[in-house]
DRENTORKOL-3810 file (N, C-alpha, C; in nm, 4 decimals):
REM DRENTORKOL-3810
@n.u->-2.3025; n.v->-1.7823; n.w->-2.8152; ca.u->-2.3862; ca.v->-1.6916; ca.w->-2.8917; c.u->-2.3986; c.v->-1.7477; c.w->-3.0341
@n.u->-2.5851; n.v->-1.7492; n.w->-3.1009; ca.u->-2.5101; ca.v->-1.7875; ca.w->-3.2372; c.u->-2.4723; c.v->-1.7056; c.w->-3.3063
@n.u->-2.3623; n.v->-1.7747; n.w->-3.4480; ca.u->-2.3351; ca.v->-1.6936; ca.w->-3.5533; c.u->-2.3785; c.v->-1.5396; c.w->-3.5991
@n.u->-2.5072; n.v->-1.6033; n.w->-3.6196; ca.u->-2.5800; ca.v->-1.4582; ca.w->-3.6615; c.u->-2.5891; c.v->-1.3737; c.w->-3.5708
@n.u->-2.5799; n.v->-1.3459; n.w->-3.4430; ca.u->-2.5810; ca.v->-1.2546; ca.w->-3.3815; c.u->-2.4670; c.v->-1.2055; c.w->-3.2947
@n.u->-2.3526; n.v->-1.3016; n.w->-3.3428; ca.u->-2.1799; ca.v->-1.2077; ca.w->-3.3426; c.u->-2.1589; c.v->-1.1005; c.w->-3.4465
@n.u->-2.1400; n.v->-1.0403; n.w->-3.4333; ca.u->-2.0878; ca.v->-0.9353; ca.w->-3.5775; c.u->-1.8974; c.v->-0.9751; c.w->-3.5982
@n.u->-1.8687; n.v->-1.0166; n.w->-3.5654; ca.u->-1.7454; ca.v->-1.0401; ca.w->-3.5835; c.u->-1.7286; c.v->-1.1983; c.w->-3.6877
@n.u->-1.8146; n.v->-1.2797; n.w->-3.6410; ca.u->-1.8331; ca.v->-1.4036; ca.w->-3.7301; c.u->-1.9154; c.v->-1.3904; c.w->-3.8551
@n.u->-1.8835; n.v->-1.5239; n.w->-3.9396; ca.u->-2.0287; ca.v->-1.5056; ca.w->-4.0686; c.u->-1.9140; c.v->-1.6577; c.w->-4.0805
@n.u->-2.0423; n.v->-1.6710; n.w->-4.1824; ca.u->-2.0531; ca.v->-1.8149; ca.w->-4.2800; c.u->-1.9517; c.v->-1.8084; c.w->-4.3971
@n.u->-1.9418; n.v->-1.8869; n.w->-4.4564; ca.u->-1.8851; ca.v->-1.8727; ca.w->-4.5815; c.u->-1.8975; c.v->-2.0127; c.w->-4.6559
@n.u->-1.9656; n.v->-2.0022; n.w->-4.7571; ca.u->-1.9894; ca.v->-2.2031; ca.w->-4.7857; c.u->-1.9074; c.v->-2.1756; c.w->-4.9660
@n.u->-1.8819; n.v->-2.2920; n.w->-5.0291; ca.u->-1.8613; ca.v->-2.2764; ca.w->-5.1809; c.u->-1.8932; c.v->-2.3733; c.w->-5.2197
@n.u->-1.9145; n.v->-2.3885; n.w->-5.3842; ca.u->-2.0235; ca.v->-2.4949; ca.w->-5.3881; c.u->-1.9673; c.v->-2.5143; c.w->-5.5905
@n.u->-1.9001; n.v->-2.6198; n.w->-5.6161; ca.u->-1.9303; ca.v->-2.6368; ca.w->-5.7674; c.u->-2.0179; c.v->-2.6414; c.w->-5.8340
@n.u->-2.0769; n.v->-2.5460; n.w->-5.9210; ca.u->-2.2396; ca.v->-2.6230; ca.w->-5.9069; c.u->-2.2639; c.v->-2.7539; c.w->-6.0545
@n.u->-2.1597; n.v->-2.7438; n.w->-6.0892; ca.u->-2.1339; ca.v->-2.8071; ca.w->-6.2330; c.u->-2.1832; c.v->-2.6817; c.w->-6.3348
@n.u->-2.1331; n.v->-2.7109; n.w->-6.4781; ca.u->-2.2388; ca.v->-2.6113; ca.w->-6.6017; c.u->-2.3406; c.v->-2.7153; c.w->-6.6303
@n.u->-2.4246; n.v->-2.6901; n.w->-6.6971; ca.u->-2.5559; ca.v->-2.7436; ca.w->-6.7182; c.u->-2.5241; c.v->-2.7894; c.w->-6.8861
@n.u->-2.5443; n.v->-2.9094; n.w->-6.9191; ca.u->-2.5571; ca.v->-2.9842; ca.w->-7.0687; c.u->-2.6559; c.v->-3.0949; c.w->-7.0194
@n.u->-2.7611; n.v->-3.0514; n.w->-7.1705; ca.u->-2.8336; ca.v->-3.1961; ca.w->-7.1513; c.u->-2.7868; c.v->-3.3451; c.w->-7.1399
@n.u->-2.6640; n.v->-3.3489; n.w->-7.1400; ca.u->-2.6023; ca.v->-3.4945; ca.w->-7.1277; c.u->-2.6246; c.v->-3.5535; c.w->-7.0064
@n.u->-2.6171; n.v->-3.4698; n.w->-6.9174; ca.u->-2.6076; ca.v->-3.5089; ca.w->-6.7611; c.u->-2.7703; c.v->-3.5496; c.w->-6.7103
@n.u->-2.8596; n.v->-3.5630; n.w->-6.7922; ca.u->-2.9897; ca.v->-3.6226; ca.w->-6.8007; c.u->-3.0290; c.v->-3.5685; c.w->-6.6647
@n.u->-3.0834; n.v->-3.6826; n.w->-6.5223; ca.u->-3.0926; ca.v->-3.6211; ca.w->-6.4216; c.u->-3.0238; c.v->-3.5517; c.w->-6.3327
@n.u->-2.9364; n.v->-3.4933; n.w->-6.3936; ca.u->-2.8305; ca.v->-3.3939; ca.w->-6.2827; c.u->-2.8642; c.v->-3.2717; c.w->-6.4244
@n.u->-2.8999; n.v->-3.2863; n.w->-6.4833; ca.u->-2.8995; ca.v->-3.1014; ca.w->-6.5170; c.u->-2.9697; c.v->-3.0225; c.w->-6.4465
@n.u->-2.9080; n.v->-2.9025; n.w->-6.4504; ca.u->-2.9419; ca.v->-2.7978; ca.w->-6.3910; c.u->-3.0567; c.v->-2.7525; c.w->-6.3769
@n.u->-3.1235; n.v->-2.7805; n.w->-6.4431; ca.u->-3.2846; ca.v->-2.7604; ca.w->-6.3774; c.u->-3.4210; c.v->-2.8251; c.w->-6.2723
@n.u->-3.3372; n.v->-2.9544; n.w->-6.2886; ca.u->-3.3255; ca.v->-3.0928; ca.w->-6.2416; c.u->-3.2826; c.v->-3.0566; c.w->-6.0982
@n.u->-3.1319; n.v->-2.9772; n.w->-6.0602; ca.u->-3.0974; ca.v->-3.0030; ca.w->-5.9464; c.u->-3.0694; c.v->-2.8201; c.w->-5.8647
@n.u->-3.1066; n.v->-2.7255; n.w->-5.9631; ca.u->-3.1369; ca.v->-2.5940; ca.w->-5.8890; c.u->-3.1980; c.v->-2.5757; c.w->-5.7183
@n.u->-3.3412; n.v->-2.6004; n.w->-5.7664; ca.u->-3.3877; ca.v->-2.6135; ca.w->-5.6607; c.u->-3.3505; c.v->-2.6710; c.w->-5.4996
@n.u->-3.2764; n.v->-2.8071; n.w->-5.5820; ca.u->-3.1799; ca.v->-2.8665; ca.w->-5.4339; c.u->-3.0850; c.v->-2.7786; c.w->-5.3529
@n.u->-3.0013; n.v->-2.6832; n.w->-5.5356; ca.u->-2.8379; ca.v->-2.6170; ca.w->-5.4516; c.u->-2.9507; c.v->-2.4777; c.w->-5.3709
@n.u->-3.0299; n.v->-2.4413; n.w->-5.4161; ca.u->-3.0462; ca.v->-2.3166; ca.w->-5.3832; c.u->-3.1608; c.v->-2.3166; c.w->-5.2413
@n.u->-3.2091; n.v->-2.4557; n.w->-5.2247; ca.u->-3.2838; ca.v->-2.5086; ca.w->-5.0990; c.u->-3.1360; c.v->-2.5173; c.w->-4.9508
@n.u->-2.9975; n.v->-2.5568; n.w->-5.0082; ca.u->-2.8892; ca.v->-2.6189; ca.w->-4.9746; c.u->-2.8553; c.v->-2.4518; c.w->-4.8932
@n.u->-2.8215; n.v->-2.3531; n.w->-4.9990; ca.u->-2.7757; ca.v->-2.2328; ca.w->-4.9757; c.u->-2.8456; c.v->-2.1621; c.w->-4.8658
@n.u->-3.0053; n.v->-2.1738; n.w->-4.8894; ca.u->-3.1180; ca.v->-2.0750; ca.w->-4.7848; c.u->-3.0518; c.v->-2.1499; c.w->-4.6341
@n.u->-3.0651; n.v->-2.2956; n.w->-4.6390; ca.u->-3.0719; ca.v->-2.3521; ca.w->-4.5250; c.u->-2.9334; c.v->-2.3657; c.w->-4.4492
@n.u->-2.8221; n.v->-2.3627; n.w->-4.5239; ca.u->-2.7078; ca.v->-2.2855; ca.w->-4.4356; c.u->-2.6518; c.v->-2.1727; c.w->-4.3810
@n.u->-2.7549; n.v->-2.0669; n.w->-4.4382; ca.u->-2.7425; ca.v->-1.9255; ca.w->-4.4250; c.u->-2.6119; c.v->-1.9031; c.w->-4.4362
@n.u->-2.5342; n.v->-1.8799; n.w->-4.5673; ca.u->-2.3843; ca.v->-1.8289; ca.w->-4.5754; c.u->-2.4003; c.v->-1.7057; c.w->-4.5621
@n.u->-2.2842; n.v->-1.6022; n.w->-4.5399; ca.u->-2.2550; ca.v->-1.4456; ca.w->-4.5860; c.u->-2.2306; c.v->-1.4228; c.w->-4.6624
@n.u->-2.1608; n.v->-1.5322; n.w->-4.6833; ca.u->-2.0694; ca.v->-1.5136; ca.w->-4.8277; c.u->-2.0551; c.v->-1.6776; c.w->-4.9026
@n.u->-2.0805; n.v->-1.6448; n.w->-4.9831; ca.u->-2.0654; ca.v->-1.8104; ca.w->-5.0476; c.u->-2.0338; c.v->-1.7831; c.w->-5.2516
@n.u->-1.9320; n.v->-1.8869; n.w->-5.2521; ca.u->-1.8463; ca.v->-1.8861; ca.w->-5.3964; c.u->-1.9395; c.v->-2.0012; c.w->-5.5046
@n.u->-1.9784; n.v->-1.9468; n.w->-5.6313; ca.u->-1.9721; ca.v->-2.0896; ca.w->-5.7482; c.u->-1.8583; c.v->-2.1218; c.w->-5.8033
@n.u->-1.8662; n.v->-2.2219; n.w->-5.8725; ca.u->-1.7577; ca.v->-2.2379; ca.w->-5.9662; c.u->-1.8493; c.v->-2.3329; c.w->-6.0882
@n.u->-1.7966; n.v->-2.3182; n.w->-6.1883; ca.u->-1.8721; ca.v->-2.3423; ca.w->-6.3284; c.u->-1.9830; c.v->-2.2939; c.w->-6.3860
@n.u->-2.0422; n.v->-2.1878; n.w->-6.3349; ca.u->-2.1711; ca.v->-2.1750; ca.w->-6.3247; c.u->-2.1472; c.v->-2.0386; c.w->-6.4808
@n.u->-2.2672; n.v->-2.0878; n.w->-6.5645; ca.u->-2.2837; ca.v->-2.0567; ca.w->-6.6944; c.u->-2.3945; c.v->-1.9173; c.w->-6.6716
@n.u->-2.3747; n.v->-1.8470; n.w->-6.7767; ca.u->-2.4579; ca.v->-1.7028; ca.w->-6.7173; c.u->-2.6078; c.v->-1.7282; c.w->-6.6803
@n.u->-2.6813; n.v->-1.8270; n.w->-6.7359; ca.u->-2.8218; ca.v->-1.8542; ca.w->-6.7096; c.u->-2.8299; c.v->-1.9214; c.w->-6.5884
@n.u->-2.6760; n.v->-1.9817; n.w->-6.5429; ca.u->-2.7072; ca.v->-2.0197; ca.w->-6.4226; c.u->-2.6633; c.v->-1.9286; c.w->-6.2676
@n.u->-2.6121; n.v->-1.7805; n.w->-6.3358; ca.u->-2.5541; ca.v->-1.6821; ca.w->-6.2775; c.u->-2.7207; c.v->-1.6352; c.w->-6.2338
@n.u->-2.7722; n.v->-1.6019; n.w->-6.3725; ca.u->-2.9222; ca.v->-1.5283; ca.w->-6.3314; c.u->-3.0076; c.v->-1.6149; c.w->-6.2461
@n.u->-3.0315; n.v->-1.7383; n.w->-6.2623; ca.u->-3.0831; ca.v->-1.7995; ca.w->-6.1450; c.u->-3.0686; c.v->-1.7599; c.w->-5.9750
@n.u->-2.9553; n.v->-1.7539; n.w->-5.9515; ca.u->-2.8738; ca.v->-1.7506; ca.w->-5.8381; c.u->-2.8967; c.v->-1.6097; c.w->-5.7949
@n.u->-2.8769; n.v->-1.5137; n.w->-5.9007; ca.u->-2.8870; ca.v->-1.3933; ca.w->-5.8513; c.u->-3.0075; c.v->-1.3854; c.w->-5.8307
@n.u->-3.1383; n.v->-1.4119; n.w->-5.8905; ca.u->-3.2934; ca.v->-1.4462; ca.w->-5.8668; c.u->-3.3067; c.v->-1.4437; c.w->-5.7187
@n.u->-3.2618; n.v->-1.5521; n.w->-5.7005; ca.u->-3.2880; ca.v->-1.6722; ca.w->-5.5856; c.u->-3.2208; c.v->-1.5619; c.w->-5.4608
@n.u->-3.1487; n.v->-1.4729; n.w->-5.4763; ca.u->-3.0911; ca.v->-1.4316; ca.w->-5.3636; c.u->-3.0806; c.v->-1.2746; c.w->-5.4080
@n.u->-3.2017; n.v->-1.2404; n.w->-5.3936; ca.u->-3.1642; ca.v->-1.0894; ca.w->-5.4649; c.u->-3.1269; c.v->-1.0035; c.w->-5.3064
@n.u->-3.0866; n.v->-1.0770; n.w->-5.2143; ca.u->-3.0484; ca.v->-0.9481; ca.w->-5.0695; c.u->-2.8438; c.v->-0.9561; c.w->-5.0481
@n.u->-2.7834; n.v->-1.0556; n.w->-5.1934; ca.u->-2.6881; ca.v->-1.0646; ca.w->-5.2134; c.u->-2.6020; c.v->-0.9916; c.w->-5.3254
@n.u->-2.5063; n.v->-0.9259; n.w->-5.2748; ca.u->-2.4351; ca.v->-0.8846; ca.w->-5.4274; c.u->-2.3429; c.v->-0.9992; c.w->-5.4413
@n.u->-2.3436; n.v->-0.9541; n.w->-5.5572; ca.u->-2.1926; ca.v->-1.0569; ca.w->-5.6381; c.u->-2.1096; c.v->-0.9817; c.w->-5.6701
@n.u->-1.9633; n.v->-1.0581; n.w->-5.7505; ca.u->-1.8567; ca.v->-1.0296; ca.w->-5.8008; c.u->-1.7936; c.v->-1.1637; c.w->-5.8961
@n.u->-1.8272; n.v->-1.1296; n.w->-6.0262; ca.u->-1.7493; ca.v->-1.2588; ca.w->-6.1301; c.u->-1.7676; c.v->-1.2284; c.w->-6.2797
@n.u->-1.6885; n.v->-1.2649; n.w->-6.3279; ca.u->-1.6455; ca.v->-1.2381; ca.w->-6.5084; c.u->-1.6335; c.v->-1.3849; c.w->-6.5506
@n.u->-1.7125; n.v->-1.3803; n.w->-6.6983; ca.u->-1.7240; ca.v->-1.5187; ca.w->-6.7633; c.u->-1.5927; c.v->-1.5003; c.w->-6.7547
@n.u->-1.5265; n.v->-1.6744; n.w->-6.7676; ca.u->-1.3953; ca.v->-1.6898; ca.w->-6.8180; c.u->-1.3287; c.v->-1.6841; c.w->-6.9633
@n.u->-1.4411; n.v->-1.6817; n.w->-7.0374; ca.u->-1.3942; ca.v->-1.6799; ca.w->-7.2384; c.u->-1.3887; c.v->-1.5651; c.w->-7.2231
@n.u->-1.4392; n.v->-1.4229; n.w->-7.1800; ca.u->-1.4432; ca.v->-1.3032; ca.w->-7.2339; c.u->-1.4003; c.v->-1.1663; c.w->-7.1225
@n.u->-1.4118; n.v->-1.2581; n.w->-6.9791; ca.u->-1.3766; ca.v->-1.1455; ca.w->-6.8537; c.u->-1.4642; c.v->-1.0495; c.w->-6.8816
@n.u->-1.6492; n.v->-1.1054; n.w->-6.9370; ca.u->-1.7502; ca.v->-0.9996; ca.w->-6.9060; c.u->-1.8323; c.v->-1.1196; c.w->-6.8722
@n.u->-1.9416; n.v->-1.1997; n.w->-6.9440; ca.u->-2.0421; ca.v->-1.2344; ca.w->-6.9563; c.u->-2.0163; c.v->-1.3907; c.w->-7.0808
@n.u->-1.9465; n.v->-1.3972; n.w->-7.1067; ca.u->-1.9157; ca.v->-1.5915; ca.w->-7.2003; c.u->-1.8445; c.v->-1.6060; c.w->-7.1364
@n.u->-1.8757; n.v->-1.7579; n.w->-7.0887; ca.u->-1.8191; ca.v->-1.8553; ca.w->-7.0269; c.u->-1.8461; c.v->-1.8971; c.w->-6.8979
@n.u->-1.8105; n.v->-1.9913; n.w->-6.8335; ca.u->-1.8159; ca.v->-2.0401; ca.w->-6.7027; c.u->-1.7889; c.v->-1.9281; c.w->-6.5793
@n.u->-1.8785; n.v->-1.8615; n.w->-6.5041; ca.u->-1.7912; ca.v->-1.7673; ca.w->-6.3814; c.u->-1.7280; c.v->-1.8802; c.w->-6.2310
@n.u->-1.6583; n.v->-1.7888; n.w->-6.2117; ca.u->-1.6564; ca.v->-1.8105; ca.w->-6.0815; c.u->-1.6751; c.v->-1.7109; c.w->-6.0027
@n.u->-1.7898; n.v->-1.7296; n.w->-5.9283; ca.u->-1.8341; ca.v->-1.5878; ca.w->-5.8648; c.u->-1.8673; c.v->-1.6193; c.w->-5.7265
@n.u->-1.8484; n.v->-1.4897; n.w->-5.6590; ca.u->-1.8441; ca.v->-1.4383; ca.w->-5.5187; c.u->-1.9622; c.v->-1.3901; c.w->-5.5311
@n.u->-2.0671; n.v->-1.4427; n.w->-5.3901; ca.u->-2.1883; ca.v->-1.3645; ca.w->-5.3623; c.u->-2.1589; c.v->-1.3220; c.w->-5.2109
@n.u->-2.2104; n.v->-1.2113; n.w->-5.1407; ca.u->-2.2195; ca.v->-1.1650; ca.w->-5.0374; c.u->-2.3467; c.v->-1.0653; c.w->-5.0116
@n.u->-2.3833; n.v->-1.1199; n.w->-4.8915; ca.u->-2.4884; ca.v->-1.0313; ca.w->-4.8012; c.u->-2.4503; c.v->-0.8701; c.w->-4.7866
@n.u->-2.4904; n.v->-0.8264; n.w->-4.9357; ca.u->-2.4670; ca.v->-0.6724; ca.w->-4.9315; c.u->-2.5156; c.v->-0.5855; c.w->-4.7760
@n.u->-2.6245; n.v->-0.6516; n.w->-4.7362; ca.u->-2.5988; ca.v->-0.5761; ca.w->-4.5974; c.u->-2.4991; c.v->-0.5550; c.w->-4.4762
@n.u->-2.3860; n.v->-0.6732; n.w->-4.5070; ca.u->-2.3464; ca.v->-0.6687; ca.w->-4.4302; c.u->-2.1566; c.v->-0.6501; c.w->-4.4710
@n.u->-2.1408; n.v->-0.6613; n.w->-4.6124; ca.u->-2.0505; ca.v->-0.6338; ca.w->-4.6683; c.u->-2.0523; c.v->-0.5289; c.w->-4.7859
@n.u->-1.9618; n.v->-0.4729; n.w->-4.8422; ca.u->-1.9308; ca.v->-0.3823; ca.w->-4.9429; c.u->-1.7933; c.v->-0.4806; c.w->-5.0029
@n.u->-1.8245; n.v->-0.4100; n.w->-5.1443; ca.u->-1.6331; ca.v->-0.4805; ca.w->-5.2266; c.u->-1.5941; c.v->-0.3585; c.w->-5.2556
@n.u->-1.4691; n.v->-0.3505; n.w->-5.1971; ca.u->-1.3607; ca.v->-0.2709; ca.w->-5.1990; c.u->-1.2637; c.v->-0.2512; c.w->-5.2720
@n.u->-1.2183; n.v->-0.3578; n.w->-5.3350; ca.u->-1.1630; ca.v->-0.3902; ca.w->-5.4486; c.u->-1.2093; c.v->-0.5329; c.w->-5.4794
@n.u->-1.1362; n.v->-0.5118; n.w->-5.6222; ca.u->-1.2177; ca.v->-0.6563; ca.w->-5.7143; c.u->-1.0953; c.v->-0.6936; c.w->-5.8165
@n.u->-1.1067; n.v->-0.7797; n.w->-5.8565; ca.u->-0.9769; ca.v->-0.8123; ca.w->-5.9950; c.u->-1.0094; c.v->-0.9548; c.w->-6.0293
@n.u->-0.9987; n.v->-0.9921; n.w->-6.1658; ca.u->-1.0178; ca.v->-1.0896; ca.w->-6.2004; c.u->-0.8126; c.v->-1.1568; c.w->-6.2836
@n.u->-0.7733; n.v->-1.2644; n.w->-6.2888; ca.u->-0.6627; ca.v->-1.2834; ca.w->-6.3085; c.u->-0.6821; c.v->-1.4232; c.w->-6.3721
@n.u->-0.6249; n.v->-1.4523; n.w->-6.4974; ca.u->-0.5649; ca.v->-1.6025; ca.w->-6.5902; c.u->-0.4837; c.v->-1.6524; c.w->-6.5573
@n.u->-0.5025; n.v->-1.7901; n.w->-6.4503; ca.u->-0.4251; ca.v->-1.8780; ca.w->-6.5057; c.u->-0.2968; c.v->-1.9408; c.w->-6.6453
@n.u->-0.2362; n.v->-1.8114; n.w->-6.6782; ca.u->-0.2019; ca.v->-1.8085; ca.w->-6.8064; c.u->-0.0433; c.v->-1.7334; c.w->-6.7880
@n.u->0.0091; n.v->-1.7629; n.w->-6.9236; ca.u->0.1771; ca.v->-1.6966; ca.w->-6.9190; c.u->0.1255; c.v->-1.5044; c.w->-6.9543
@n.u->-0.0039; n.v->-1.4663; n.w->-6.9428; ca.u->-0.0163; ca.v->-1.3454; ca.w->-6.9851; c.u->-0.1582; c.v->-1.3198; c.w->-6.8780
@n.u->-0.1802; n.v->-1.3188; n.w->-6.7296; ca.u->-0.3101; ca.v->-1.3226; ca.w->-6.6410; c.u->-0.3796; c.v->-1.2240; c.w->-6.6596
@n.u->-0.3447; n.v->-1.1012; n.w->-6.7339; ca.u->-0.4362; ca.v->-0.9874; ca.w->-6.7197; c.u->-0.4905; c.v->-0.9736; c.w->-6.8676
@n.u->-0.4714; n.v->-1.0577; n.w->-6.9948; ca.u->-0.5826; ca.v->-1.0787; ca.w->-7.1007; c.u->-0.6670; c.v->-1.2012; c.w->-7.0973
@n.u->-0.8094; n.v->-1.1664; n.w->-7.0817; ca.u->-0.9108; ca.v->-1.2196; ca.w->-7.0316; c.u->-0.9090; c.v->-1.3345; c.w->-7.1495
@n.u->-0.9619; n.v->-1.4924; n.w->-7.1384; ca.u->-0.9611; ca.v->-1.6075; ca.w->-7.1960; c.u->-0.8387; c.v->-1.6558; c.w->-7.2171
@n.u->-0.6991; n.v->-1.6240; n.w->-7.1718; ca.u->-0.5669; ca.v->-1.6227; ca.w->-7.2103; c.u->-0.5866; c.v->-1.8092; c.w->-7.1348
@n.u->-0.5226; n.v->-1.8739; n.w->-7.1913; ca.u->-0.5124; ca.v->-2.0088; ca.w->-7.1925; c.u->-0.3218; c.v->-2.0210; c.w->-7.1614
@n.u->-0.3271; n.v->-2.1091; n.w->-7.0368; ca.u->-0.1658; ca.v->-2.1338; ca.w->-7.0182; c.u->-0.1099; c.v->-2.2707; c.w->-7.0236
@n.u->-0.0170; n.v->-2.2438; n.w->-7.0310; ca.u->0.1047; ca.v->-2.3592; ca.w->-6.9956; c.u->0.0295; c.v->-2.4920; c.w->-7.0788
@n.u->0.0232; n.v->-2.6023; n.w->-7.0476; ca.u->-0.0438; ca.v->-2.7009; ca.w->-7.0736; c.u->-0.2102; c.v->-2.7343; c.w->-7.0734
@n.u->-0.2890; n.v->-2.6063; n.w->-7.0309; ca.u->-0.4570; ca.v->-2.6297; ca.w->-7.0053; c.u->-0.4915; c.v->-2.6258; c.w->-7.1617
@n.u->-0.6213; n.v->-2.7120; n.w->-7.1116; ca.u->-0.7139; ca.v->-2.7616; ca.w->-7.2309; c.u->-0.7751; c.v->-2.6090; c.w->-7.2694
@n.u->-0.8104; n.v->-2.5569; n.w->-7.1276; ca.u->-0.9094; ca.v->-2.4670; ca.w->-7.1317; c.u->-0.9384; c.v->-2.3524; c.w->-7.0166
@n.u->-0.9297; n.v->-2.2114; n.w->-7.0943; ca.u->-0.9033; ca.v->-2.0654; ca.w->-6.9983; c.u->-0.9370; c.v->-2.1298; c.w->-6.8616
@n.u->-0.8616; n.v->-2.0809; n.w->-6.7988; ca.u->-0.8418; ca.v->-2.0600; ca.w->-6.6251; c.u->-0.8006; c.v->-1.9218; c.w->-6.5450
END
């Protein structure tokens, strides 16, 4: 049977997408959107994770997939600055039940808290 028509199975893909700086000339993000989000339609995930992804590149994504909810907090501020790492899911077919965001840090529950030896919040 395929995937999509088990209810017990689903997809799940994750994907770095890098943050976007003009340095990266032909790999910036505007440059290579179209590819991740051509990448995403054509694997049909349920659920699929970013990582680095900067809020303009949050709104893209959420654009691109408005039959998905999310779940993610910038990392500088645990609202909206900084890099997320965020959870999207096929609100039709899931709900979040609980949620929590946590630092990499000697203190995980103040948001941008920087630990041990990192350059930079985790």
């Amino acid at each position: 049977m395929p995937i999509e028509n088990c209810p017990t199975s689903f997809r799940v893909m994750t994907y770095n997408i890098r943050w976007d700086v003009v340095e990266d000339g032909q790999n910036q993000w505007n440059l290579r959107k179209d590819r991740l989000i051509s990448l995403i339609r054509y694997r049909k995930p349920d659920i699929f994770g970013v990582q680095e992804a900067l809020p303009h590149q949050m709104v893209d994504l959420r654009m691109a997939f408005p039959a998905f909810g999310w779940y993610g907090v910038g990392r500088d501020d645990g609202k909206n600055a900084g890099e997320f790492s965020a959870i999207f899911y096929r609100s039709n077919r899931f709900e979040i039940l609980d949620n929590g965001t946590f630092w990499l840090s000697e203190t995980p529950g103040i948001p941008g808290s920087i630990g041990w030896d990192a350059a930079k919040t985790r």
